[in-house]
C-alpha positions in Angstrom: 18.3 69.1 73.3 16.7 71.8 71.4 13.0 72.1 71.6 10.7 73.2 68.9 7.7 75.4 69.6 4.6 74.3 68.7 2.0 76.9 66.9 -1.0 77.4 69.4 -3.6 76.6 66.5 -2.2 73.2 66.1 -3.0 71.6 69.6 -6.7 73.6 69.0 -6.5 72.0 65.2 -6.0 68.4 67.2 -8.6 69.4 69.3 -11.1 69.9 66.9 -10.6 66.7 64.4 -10.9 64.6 68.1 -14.4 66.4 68.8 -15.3 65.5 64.8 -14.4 62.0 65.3 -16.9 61.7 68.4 -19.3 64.0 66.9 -22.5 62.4 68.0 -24.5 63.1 65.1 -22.8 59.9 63.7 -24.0 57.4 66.6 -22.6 54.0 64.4 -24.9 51.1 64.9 -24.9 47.3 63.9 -27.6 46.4 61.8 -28.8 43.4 59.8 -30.5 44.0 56.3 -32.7 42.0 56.3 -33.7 39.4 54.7 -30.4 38.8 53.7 -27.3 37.8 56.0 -25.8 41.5 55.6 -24.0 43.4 58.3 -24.1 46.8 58.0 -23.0 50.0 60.4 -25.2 53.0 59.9 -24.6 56.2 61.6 -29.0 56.4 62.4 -31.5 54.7 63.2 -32.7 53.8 59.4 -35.9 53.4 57.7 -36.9 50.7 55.2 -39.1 50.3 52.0 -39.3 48.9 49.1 -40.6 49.4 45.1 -39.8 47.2 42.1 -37.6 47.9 39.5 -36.0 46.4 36.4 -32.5 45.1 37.2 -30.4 42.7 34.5 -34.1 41.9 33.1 -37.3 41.2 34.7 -38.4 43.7 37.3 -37.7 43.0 41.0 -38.6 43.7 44.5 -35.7 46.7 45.5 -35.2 47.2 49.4 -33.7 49.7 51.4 -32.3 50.6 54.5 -31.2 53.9 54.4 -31.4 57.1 57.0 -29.2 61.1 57.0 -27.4 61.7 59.9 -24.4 64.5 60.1 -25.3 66.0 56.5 -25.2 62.8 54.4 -27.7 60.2 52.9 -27.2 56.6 54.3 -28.3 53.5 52.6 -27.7 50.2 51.8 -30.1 48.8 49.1 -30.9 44.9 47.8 -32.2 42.7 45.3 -32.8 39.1 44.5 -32.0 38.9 41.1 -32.7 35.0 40.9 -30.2 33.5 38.8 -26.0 33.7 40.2 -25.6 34.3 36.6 -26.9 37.9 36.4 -25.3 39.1 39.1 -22.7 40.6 37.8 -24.7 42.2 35.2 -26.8 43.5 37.8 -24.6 45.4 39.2 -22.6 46.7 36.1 -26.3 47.8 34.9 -26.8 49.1 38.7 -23.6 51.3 38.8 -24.3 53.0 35.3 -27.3 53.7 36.1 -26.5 55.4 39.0 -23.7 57.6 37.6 -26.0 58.7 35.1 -29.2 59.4 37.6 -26.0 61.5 39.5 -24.7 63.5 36.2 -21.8 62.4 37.3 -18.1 63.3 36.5 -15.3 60.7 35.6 -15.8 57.7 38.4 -12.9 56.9 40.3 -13.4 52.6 40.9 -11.6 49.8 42.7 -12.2 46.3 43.5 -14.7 45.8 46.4 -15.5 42.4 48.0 -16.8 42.6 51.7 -16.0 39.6 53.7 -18.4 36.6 52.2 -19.3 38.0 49.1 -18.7 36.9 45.5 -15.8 38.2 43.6 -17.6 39.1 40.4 -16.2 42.0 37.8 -18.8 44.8 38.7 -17.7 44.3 42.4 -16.4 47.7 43.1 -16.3 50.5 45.5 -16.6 53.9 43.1 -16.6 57.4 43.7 -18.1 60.3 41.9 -18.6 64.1 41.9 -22.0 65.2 40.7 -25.3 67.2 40.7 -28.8 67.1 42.4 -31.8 67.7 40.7 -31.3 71.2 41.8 -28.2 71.4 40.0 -26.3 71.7 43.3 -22.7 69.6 43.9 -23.1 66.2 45.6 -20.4 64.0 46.4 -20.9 59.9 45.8 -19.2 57.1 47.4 -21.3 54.0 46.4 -20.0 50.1 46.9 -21.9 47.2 44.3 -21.7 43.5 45.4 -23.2 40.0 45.4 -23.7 37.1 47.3 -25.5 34.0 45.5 -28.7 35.6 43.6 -29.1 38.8 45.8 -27.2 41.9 44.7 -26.7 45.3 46.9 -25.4 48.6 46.7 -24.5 50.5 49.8 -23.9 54.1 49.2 -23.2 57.7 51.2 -24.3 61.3 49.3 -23.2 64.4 50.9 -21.9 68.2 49.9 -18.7 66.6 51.3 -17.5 63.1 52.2 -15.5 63.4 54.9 -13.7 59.8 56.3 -15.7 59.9 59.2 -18.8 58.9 57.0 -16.8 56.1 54.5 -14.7 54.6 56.4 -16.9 52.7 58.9 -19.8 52.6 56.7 -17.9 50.7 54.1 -16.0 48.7 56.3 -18.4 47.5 58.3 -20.5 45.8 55.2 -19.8 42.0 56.3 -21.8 38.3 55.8 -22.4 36.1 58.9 
């Protein structure tokens, strides 16, 4: 049976993408955002506040959960828009405003419904390239979704998303 050499950089390659994927500056965590039934995995231990904003009308009280581990922003925000009815204008309203707060390029959107939450049509997962403030290059991955009158967005910023920081951020947003 003929055997095939392997290049040396290639077990070293492996090497390195195994050391990534137990880098401990991502130490995932269960949390609860509260006051809402929300799941959530963050890679921190998170902070929390709170302001008020105007959402699909009236102003309301905004929370966040949010912290920066392994070069990216964290954070998983909420809302009680207090009607089921302007959900899904809340977060339609939610994502634009967003993109535009980003300078964002063209958005690249798909459905997103986390287990529990309402199939509505501004329930998405999208993804953008854009600038900070300081007109460097940020990379957005940002999910919008409802559940009765509350709304959320939980979203990563970083120079580069890497898997390692979606993947079980995104799939770990889940209802009890």
């Amino acid at each position: 049976m003929p055997r095939f050499p392997v290049p040396a950089a290639v077990p070293a390659a492996l090497l390195a993408l195994l050391l990534a994927a137990c880098s401990p500056s991502l130490d995932w965590r269960e949390l609860r955002a509260e006051p809402s039934e929300l799941q959530v995995l963050l890679p921190c231990k998170p902070d929390k506040g709170a302001r008020r904003v105007p959402l699909a009308g009236p102003e309301v009280e905004l929370q966040l959960l949010g912290c920066e581990a392994g070069g990216a922003t964290f954070a998983v925000l909420q809302a009680d828009v207090g009607d089921p009815v302007r959900a899904a204008q809340a977060l339609l309203q939610w994502n634009q405003a967003t993109l535009a707060n980003l300078k964002a390029g063209p958005p690249r959107a798909t459905p997103f419904v986390p287990p529990g939450a309402l199939e509505l049509p501004g329930a998405q997962r999208v993804a953008a390239e854009g600038r900070r403030a300081d007109g460097s290059t940020v990379q957005g991955e940002a999910a919008y979704f409802a559940r009765g009158t509350r709304v959320f967005q939980a979203v990563v910023y970083a120079d580069k998303l890497t898997p390692a920081m979606t993947q079980p951020f995104f799939e770990g947003l889940k209802f009890r």
